[in-house]
PDB file of N, CA, C and O in Angstrom:
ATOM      1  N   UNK A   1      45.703  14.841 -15.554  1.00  0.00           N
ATOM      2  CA  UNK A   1      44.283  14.608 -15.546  1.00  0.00           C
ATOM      3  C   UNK A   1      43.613  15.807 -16.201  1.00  0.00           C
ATOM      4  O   UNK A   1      43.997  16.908 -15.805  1.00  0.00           O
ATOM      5  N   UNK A   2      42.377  15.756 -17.438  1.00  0.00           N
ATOM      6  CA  UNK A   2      41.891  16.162 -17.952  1.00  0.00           C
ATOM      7  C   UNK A   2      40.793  16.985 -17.166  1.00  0.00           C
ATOM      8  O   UNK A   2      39.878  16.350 -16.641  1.00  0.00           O
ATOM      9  N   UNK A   3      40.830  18.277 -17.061  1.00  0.00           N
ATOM     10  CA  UNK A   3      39.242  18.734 -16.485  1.00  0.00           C
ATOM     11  C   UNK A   3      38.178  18.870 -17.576  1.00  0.00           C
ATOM     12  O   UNK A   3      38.572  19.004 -18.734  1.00  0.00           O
ATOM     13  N   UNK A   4      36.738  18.844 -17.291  1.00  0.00           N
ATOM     14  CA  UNK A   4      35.731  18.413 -18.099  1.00  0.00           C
ATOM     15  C   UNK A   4      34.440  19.300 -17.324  1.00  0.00           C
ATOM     16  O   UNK A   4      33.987  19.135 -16.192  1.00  0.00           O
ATOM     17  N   UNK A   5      34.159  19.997 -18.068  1.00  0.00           N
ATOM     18  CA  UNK A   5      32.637  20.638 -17.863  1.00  0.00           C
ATOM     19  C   UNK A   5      31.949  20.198 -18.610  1.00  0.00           C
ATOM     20  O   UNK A   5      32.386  20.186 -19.761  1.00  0.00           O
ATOM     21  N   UNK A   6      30.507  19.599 -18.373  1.00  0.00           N
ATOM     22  CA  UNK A   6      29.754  18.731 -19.064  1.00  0.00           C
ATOM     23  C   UNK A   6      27.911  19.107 -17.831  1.00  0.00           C
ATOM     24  O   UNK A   6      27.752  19.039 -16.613  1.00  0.00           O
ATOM     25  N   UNK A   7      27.056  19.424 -18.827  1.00  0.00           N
ATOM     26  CA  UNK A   7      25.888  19.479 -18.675  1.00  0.00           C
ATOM     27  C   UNK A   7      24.992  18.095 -18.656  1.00  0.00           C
ATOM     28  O   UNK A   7      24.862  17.227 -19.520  1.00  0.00           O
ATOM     29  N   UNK A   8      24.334  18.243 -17.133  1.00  0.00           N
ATOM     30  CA  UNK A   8      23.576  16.833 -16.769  1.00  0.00           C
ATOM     31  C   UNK A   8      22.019  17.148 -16.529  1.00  0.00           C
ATOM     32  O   UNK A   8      21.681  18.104 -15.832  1.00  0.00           O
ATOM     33  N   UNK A   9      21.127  16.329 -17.117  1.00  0.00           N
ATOM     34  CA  UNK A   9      19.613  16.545 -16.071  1.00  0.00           C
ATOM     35  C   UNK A   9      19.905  16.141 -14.966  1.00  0.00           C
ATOM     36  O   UNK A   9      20.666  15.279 -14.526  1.00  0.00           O
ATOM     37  N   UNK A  10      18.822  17.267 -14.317  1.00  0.00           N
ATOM     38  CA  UNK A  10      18.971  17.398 -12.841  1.00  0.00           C
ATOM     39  C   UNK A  10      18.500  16.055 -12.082  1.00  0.00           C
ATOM     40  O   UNK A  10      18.788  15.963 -10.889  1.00  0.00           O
ATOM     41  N   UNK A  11      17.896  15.160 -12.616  1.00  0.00           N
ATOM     42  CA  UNK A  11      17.322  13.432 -11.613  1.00  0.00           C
ATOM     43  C   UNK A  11      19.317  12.977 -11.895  1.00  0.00           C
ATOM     44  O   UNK A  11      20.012  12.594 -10.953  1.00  0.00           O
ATOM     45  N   UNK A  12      19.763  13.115 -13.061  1.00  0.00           N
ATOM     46  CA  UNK A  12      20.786  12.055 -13.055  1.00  0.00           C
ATOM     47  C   UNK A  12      21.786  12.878 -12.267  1.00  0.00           C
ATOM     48  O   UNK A  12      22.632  12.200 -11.685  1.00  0.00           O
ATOM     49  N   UNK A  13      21.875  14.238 -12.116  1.00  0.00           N
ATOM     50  CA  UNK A  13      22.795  14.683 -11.083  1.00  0.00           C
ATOM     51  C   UNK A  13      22.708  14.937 -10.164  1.00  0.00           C
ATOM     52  O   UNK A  13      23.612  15.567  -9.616  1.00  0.00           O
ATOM     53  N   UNK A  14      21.441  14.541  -9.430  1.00  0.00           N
ATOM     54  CA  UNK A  14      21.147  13.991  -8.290  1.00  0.00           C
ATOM     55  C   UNK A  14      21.554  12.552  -7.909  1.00  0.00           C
ATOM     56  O   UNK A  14      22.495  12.362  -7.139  1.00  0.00           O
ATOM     57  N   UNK A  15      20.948  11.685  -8.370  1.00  0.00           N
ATOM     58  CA  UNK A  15      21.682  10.855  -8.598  1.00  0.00           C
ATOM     59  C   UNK A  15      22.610  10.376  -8.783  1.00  0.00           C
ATOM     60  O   UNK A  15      22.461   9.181  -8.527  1.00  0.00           O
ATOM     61  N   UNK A  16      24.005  10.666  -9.241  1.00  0.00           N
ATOM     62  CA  UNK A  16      25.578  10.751  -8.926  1.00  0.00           C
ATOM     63  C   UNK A  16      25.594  11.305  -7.630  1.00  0.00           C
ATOM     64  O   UNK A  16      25.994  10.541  -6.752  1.00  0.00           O
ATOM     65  N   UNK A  17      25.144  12.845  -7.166  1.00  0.00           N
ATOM     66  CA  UNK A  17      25.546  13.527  -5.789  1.00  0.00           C
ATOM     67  C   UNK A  17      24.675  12.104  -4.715  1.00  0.00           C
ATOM     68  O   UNK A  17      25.591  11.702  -3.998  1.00  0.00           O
ATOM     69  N   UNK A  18      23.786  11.533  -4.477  1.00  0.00           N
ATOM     70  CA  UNK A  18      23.181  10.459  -3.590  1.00  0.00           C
ATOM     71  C   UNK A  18      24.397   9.702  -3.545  1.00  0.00           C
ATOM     72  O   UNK A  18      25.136   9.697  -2.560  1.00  0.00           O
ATOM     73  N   UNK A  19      24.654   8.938  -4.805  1.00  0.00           N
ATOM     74  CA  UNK A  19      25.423   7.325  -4.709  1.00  0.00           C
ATOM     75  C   UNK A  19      26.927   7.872  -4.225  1.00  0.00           C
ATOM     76  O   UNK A  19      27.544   7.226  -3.379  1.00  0.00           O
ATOM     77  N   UNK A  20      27.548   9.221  -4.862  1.00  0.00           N
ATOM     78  CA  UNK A  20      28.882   9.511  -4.281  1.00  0.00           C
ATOM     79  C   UNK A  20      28.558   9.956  -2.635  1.00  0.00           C
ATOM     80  O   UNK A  20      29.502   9.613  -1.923  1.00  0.00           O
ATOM     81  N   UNK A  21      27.785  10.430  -2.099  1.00  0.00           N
ATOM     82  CA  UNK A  21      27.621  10.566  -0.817  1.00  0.00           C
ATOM     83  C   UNK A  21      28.020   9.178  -0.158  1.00  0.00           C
ATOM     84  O   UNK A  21      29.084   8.890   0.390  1.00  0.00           O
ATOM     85  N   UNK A  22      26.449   8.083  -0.427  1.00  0.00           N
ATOM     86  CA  UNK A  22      26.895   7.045  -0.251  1.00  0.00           C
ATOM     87  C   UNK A  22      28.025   6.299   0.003  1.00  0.00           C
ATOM     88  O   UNK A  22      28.139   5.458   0.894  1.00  0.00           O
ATOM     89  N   UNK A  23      29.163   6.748  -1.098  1.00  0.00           N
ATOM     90  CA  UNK A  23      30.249   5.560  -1.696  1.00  0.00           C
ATOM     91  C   UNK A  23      31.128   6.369  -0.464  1.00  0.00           C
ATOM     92  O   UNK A  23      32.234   5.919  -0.163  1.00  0.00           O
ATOM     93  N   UNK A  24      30.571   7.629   0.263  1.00  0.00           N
ATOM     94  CA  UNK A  24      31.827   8.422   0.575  1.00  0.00           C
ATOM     95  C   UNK A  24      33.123   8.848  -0.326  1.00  0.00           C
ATOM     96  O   UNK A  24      34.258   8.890   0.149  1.00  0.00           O
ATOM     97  N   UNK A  25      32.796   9.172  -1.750  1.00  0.00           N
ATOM     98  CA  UNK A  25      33.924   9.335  -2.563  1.00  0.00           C
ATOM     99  C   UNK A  25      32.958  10.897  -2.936  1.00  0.00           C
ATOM    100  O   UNK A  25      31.895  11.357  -2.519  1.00  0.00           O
ATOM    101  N   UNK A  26      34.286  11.471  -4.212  1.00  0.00           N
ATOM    102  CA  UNK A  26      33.860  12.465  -4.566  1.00  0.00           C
ATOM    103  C   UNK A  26      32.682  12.194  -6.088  1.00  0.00           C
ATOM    104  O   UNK A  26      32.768  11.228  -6.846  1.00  0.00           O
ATOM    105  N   UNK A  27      31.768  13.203  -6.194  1.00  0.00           N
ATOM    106  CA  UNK A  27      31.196  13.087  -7.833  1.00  0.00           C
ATOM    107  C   UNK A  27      32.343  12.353  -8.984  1.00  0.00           C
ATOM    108  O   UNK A  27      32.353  11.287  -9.600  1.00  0.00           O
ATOM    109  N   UNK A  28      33.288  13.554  -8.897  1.00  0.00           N
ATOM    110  CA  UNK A  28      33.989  13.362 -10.074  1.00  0.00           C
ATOM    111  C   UNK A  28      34.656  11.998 -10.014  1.00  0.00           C
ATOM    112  O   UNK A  28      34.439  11.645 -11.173  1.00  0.00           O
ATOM    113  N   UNK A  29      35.097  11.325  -9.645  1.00  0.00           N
ATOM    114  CA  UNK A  29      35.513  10.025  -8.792  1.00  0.00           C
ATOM    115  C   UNK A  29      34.947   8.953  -9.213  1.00  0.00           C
ATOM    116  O   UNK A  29      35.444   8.104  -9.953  1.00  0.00           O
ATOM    117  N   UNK A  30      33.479   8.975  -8.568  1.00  0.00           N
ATOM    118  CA  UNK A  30      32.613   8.226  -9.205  1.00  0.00           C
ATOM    119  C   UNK A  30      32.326   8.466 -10.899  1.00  0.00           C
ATOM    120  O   UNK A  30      32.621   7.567 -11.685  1.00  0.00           O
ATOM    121  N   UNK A  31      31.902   9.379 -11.236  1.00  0.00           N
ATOM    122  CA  UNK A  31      31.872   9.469 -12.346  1.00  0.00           C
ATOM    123  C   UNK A  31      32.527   9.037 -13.331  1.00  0.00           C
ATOM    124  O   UNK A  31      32.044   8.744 -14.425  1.00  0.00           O
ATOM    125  N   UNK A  32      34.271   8.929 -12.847  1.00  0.00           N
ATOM    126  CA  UNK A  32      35.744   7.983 -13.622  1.00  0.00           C
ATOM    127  C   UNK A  32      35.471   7.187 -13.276  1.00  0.00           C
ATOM    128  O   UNK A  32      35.972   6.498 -14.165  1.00  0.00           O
ATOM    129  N   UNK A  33      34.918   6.321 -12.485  1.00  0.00           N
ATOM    130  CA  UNK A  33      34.829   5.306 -12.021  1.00  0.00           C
ATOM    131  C   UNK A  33      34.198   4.421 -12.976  1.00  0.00           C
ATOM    132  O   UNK A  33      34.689   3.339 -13.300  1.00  0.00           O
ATOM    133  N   UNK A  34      33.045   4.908 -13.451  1.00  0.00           N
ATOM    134  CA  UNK A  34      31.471   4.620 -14.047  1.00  0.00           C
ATOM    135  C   UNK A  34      32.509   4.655 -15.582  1.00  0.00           C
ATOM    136  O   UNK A  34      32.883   3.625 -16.142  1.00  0.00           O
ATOM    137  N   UNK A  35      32.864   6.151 -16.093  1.00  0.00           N
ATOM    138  CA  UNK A  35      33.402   5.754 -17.508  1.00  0.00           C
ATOM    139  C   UNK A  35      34.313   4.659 -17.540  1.00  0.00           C
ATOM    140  O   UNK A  35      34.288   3.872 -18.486  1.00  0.00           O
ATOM    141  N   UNK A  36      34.893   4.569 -16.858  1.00  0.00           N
ATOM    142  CA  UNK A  36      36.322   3.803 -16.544  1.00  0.00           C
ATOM    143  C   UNK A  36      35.268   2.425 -17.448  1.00  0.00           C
ATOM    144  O   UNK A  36      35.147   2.274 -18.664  1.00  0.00           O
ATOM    145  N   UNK A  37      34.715   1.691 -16.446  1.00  0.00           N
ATOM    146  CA  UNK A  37      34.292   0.760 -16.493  1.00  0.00           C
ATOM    147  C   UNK A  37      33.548   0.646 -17.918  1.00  0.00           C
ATOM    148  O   UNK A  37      33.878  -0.143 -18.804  1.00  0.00           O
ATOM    149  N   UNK A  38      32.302   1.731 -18.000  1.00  0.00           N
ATOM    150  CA  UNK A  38      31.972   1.527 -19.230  1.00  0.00           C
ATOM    151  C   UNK A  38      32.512   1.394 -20.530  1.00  0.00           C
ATOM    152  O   UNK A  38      32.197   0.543 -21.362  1.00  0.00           O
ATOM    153  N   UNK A  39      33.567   2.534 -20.673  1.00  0.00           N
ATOM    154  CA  UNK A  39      34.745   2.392 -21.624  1.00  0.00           C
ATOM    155  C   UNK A  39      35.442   1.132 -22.149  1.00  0.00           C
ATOM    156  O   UNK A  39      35.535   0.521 -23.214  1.00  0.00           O
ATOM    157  N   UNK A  40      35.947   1.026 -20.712  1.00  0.00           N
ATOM    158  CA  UNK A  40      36.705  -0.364 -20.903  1.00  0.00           C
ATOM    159  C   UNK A  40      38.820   0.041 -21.384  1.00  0.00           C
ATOM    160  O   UNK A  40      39.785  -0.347 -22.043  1.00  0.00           O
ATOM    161  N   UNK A  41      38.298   1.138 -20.347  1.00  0.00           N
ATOM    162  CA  UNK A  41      39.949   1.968 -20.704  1.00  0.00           C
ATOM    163  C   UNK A  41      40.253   1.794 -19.000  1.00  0.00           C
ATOM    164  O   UNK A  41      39.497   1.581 -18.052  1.00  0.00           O
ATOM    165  N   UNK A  42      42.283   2.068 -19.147  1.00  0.00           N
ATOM    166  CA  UNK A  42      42.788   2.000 -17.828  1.00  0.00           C
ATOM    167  C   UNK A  42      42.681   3.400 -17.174  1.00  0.00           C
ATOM    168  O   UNK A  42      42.315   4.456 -17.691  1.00  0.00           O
ATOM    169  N   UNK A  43      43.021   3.190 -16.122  1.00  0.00           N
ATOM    170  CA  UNK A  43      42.614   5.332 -15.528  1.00  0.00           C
ATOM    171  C   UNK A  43      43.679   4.907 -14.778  1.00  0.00           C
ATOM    172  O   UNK A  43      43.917   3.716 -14.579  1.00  0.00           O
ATOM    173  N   UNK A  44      44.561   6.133 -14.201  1.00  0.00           N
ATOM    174  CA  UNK A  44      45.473   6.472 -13.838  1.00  0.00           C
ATOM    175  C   UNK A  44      45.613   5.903 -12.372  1.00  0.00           C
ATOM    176  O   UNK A  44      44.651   5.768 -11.616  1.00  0.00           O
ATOM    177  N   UNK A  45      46.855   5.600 -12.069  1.00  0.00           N
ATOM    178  CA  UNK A  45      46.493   4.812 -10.600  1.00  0.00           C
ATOM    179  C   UNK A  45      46.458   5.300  -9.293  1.00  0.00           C
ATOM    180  O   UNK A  45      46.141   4.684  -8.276  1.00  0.00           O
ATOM    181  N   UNK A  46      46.860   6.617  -9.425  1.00  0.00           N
ATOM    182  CA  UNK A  46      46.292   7.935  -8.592  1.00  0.00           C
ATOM    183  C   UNK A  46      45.879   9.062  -9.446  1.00  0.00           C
ATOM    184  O   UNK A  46      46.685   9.857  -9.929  1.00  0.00           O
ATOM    185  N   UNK A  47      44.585   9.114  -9.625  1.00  0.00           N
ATOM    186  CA  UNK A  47      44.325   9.681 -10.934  1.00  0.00           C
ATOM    187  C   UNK A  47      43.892  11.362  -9.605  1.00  0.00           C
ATOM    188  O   UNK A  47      43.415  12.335 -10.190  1.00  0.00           O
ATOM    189  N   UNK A  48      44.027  11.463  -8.556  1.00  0.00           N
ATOM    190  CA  UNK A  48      43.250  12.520  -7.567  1.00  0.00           C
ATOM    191  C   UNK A  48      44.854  12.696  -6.207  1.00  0.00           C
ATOM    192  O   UNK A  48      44.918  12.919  -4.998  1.00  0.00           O
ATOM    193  N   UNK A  49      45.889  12.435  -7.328  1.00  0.00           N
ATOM    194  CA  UNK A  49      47.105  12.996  -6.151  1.00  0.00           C
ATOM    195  C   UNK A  49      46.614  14.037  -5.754  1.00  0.00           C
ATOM    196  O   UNK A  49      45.929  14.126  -4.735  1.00  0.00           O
ATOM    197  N   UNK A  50      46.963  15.163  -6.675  1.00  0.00           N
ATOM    198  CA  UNK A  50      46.775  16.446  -6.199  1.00  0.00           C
ATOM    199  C   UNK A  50      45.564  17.489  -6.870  1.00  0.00           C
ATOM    200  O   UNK A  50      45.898  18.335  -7.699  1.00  0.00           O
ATOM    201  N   UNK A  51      44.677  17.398  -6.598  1.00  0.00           N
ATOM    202  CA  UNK A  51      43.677  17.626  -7.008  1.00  0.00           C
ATOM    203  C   UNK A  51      43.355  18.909  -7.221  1.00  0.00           C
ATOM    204  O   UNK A  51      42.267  19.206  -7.714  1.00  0.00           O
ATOM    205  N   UNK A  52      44.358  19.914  -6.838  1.00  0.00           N
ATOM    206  CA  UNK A  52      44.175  21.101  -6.614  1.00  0.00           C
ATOM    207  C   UNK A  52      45.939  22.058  -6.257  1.00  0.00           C
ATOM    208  O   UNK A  52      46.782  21.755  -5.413  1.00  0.00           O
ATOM    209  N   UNK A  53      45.960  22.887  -6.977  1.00  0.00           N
ATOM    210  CA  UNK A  53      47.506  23.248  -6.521  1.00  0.00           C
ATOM    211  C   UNK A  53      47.635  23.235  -4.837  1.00  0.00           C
ATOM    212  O   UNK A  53      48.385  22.452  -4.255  1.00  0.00           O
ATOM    213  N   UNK A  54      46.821  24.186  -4.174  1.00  0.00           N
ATOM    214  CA  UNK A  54      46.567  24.483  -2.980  1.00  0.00           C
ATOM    215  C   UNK A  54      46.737  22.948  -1.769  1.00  0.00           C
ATOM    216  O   UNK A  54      47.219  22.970  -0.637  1.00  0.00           O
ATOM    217  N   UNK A  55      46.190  21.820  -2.477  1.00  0.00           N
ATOM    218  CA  UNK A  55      46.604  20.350  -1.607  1.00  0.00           C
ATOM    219  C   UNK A  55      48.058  20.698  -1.811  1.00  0.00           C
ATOM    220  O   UNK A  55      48.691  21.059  -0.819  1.00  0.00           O
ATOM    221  N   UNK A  56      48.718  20.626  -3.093  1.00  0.00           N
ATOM    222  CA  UNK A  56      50.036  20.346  -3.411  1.00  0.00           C
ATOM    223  C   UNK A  56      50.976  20.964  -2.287  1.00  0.00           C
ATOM    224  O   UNK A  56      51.735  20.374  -1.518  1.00  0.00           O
ATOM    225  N   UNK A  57      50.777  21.966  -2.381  1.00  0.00           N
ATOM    226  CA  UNK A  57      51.341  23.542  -1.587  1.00  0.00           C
ATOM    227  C   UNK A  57      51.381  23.077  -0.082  1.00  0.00           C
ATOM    228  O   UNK A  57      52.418  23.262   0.556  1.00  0.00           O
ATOM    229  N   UNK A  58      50.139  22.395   0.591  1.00  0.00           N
ATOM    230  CA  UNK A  58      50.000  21.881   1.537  1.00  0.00           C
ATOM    231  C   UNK A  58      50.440  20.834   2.337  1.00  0.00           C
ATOM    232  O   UNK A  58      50.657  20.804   3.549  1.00  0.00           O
ATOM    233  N   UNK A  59      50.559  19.829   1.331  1.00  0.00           N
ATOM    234  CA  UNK A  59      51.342  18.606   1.414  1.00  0.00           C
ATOM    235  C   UNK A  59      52.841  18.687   1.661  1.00  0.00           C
ATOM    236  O   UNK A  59      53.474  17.989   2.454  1.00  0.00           O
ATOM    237  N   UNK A  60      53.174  19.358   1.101  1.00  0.00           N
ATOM    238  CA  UNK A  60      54.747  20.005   1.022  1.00  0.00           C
ATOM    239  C   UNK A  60      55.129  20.570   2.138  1.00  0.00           C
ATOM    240  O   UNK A  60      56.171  20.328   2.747  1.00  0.00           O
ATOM    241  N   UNK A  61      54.251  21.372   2.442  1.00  0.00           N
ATOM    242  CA  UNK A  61      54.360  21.819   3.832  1.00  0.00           C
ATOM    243  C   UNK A  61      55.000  23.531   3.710  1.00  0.00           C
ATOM    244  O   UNK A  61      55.542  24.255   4.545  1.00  0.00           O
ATOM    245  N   UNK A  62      54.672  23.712   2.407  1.00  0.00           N
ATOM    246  CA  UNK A  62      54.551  25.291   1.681  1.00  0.00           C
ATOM    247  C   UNK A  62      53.528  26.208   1.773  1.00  0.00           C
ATOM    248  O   UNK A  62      53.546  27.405   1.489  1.00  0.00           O
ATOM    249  N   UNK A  63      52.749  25.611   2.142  1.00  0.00           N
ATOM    250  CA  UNK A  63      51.209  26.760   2.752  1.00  0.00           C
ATOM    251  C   UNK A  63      50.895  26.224   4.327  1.00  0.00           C
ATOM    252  O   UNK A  63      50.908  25.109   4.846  1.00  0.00           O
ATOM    253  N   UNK A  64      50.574  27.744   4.878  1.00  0.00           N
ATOM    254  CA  UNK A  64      50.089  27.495   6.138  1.00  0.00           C
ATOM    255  C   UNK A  64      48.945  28.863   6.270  1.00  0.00           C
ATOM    256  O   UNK A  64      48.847  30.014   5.845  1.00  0.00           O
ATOM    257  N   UNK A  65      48.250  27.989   7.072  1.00  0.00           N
ATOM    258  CA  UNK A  65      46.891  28.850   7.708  1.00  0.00           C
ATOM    259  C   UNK A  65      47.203  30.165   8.183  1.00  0.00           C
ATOM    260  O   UNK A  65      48.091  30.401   9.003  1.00  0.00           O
ATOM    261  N   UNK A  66      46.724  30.709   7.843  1.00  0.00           N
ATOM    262  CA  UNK A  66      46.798  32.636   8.571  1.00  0.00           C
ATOM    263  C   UNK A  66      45.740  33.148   9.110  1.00  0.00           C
ATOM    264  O   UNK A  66      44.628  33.179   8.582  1.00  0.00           O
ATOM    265  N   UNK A  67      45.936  33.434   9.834  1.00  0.00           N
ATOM    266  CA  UNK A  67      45.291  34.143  10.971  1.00  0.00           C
ATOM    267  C   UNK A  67      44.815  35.384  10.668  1.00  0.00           C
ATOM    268  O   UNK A  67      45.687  36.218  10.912  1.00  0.00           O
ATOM    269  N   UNK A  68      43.679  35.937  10.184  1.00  0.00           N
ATOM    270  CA  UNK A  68      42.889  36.723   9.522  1.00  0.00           C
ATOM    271  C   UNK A  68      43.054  38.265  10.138  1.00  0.00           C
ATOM    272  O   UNK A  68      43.380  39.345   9.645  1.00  0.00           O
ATOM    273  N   UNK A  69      42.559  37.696  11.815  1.00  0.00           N
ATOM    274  CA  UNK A  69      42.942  39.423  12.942  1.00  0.00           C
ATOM    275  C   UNK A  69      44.209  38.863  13.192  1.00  0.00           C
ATOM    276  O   UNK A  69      44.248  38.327  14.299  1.00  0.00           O
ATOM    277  N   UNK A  70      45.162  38.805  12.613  1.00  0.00           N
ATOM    278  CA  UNK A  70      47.122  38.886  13.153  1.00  0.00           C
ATOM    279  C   UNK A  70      47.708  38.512  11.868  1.00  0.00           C
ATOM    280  O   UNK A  70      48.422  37.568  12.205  1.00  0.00           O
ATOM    281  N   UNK A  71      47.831  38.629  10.839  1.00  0.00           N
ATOM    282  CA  UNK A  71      48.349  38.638   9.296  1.00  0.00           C
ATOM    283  C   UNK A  71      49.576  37.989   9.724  1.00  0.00           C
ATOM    284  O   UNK A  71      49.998  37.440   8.707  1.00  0.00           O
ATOM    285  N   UNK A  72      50.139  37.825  10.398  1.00  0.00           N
ATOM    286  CA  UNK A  72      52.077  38.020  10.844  1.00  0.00           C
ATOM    287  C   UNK A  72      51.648  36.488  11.372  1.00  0.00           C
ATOM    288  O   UNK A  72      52.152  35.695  10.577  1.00  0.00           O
ATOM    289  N   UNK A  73      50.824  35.694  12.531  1.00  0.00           N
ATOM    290  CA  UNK A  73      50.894  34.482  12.643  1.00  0.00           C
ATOM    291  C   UNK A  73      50.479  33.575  11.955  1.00  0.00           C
ATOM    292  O   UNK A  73      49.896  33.937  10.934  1.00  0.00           O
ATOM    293  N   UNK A  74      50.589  32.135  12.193  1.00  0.00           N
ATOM    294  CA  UNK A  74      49.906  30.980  11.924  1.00  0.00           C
ATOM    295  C   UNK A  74      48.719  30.393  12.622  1.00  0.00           C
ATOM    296  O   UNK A  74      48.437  30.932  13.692  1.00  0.00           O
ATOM    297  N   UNK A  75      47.989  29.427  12.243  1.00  0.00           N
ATOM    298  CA  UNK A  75      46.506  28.880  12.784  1.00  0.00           C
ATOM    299  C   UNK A  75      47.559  28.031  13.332  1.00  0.00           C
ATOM    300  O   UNK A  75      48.534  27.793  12.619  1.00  0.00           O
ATOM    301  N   UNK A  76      47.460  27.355  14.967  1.00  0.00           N
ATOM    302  CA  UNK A  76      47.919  25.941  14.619  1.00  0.00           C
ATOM    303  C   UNK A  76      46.541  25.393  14.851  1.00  0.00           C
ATOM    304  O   UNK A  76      45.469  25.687  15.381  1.00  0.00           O
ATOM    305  N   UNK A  77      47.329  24.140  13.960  1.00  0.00           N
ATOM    306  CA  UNK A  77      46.238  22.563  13.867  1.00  0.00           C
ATOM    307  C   UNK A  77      45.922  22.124  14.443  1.00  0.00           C
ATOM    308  O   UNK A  77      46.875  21.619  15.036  1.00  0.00           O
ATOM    309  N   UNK A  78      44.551  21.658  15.108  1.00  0.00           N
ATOM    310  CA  UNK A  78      44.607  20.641  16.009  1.00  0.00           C
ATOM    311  C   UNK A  78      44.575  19.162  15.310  1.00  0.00           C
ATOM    312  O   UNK A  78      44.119  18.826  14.217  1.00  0.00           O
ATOM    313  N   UNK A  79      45.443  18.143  16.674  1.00  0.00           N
ATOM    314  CA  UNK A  79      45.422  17.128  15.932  1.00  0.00           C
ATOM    315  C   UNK A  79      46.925  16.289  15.569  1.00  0.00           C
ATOM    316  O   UNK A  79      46.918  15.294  14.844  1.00  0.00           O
TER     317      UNK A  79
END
């Protein structure tokens, strides 16, 4: 997946941040969503696996929470 910095007026990027609130999805999300359609191209069918190395790392079960006053433990999770 391609990252994209791109300059918006502020009514229409308000407008994306309202309707993605709404949709409960993310901006960028919606936004593929919207080209997707307008285009008339296919988008990837998990185009937001890993959205970030740090999910990846997480998922895996390769990063864990640290404990800021005790460097040496873990956070546990609740849940």
């Amino acid at each position: 997946m391609a990252n994209v910095k791109i300059s918006l007026p502020e009514a229409v990027f308000k407008r994306i941040d309202d309707i993605s609130r709404s949709m409960k999805i993310s901006r960028s999300e919606l936004i593929t969503r919207i080209l997707v359609e307008a285009l008339g191209v296919e988008a990837d069918r998990d185009p937001l696996k890993y959205p970030a190395l740090i999910s990846k790392l997480y998922k895996e079960g390769h990063y864990r929470l640290r404990s800021p006053r005790y460097p040496g433990r873990t956070i546990k999770e609740s849940g």
